[in-house]
C-alpha positions in Angstrom: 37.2 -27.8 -0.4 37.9 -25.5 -3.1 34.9 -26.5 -5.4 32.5 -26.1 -2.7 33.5 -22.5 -2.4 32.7 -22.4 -6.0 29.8 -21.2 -7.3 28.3 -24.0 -9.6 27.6 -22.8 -13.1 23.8 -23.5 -12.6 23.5 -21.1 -9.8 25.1 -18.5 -11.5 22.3 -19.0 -14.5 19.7 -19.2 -12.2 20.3 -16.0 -10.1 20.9 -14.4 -13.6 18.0 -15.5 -14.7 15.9 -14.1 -11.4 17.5 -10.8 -11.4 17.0 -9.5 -15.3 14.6 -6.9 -15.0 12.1 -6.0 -18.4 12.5 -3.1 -20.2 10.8 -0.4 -19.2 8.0 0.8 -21.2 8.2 3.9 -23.5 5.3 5.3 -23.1 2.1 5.7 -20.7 -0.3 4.2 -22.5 2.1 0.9 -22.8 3.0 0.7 -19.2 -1.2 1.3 -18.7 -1.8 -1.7 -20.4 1.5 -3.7 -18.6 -0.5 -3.2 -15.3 -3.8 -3.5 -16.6 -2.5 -6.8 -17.2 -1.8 -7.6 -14.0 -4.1 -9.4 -11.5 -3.9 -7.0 -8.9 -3.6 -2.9 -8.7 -3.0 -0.6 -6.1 -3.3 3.4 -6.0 -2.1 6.1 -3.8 -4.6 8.8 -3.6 -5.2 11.8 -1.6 -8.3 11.5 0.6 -9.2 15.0 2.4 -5.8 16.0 2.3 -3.9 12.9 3.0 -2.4 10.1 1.0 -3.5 6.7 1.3 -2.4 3.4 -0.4 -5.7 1.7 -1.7 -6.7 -1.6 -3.0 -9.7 -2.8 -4.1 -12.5 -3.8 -1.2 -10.4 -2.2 1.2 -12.1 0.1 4.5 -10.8 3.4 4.6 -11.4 5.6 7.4 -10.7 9.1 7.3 -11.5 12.6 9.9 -15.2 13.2 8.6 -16.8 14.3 5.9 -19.1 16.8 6.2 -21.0 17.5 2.9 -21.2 13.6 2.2 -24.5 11.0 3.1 -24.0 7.5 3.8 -24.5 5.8 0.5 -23.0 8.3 -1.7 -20.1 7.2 -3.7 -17.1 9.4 -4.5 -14.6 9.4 -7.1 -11.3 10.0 -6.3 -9.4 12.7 -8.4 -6.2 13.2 -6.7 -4.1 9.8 -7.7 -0.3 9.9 -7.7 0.5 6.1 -7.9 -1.0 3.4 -9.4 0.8 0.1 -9.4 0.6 -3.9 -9.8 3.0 -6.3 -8.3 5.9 -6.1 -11.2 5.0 -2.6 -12.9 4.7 0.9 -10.9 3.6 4.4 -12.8 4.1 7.5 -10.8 2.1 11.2 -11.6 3.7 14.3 -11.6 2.6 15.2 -9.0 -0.9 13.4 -9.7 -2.2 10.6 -13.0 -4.6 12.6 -15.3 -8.4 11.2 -14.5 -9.2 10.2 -17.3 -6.6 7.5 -17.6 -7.2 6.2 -14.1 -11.2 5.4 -12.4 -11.3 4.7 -8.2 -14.7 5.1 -6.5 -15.4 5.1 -2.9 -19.0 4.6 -1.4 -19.6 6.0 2.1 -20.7 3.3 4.2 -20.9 5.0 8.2 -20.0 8.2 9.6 -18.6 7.0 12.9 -17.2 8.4 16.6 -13.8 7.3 17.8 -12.8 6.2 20.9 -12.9 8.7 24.5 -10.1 10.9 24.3 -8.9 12.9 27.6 -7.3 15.5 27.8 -6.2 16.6 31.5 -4.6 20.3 32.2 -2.7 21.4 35.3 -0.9 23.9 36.2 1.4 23.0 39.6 0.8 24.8 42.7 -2.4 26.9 41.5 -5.0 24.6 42.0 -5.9 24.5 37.8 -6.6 21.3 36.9 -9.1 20.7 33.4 -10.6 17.5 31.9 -11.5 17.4 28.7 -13.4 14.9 26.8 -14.0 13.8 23.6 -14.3 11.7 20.8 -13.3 12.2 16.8 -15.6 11.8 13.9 -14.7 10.0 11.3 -16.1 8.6 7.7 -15.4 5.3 6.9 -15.1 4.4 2.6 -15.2 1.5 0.9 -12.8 1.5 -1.9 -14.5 0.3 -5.0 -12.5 -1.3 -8.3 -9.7 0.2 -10.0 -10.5 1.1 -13.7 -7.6 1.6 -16.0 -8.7 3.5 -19.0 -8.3 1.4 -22.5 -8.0 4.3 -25.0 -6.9 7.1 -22.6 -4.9 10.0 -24.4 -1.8 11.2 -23.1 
């Protein structure tokens, strides 16, 4: 009974060798090129005035956009995170644009659903409906360019 309580000297290896983590790289432009290496990315930006986590294809939607035409394609500045699946560098506050390329093209301006908004006010005989819907601008989020060369 006492052995299966145990644990068995190849577990013990094997959860050692799962939970040794790599050194961390010393520098930017070596932990760039860790997640360049990667197969996936992700960013966090900051779309007017919010943050978003993006990936690559995805369909943002965000409160509209006034000075923008469908078709137009922006490129997004503000990034604070950029990350792969083992490897994560984080701005302070935001990663310098030169090291980092996201584009988004505009692809609809669009309404949201009927909102309404009823008002009363008990025993006066007030009583307001209002209606209406949000506009919104819906991006796609192009590829995620990490800079080769970028200086730090």
């Amino acid at each position: 009974m006492a052995s299966l309580l145990r644990p068995t000297l190849r577990a013990v290896a094997t959860r050692a060798l799962h939970t040794q983590t790599a050194a961390a790289p010393a520098t930017t432009p070596s932990a760039l090129s860790l997640i360049r290496s990667q197969p996936s990315h992700y960013v966090v930006a900051s779309v007017a005035g919010r943050k978003y986590l993006l990936t690559p294809r995805d369909l943002l939607t965000v409160p509209r956009l006034k000075d923008v035409k469908v078709g137009d394609v922006l490129k997004l500045s503000d990034i604070h995170e950029l990350g792969s699946r083992e490897y994560t560098v984080r701005g302070s506050p935001t990663i310098p644009a030169e090291q980092v390329h996201v584009e988004a093209t505009v692809v609809e301006h669009t309404k949201g659903r009927m909102e309404v908004i009823f008002k009363k006010k008990r025993r006066k005989g007030y009583e307001r409906t209002v209606r209406h819907k949000q506009t919104y601008t819906r991006l796609r989020i192009g590829p995620i360019d990490i800079v080769e060369n970028a200086s730090s």
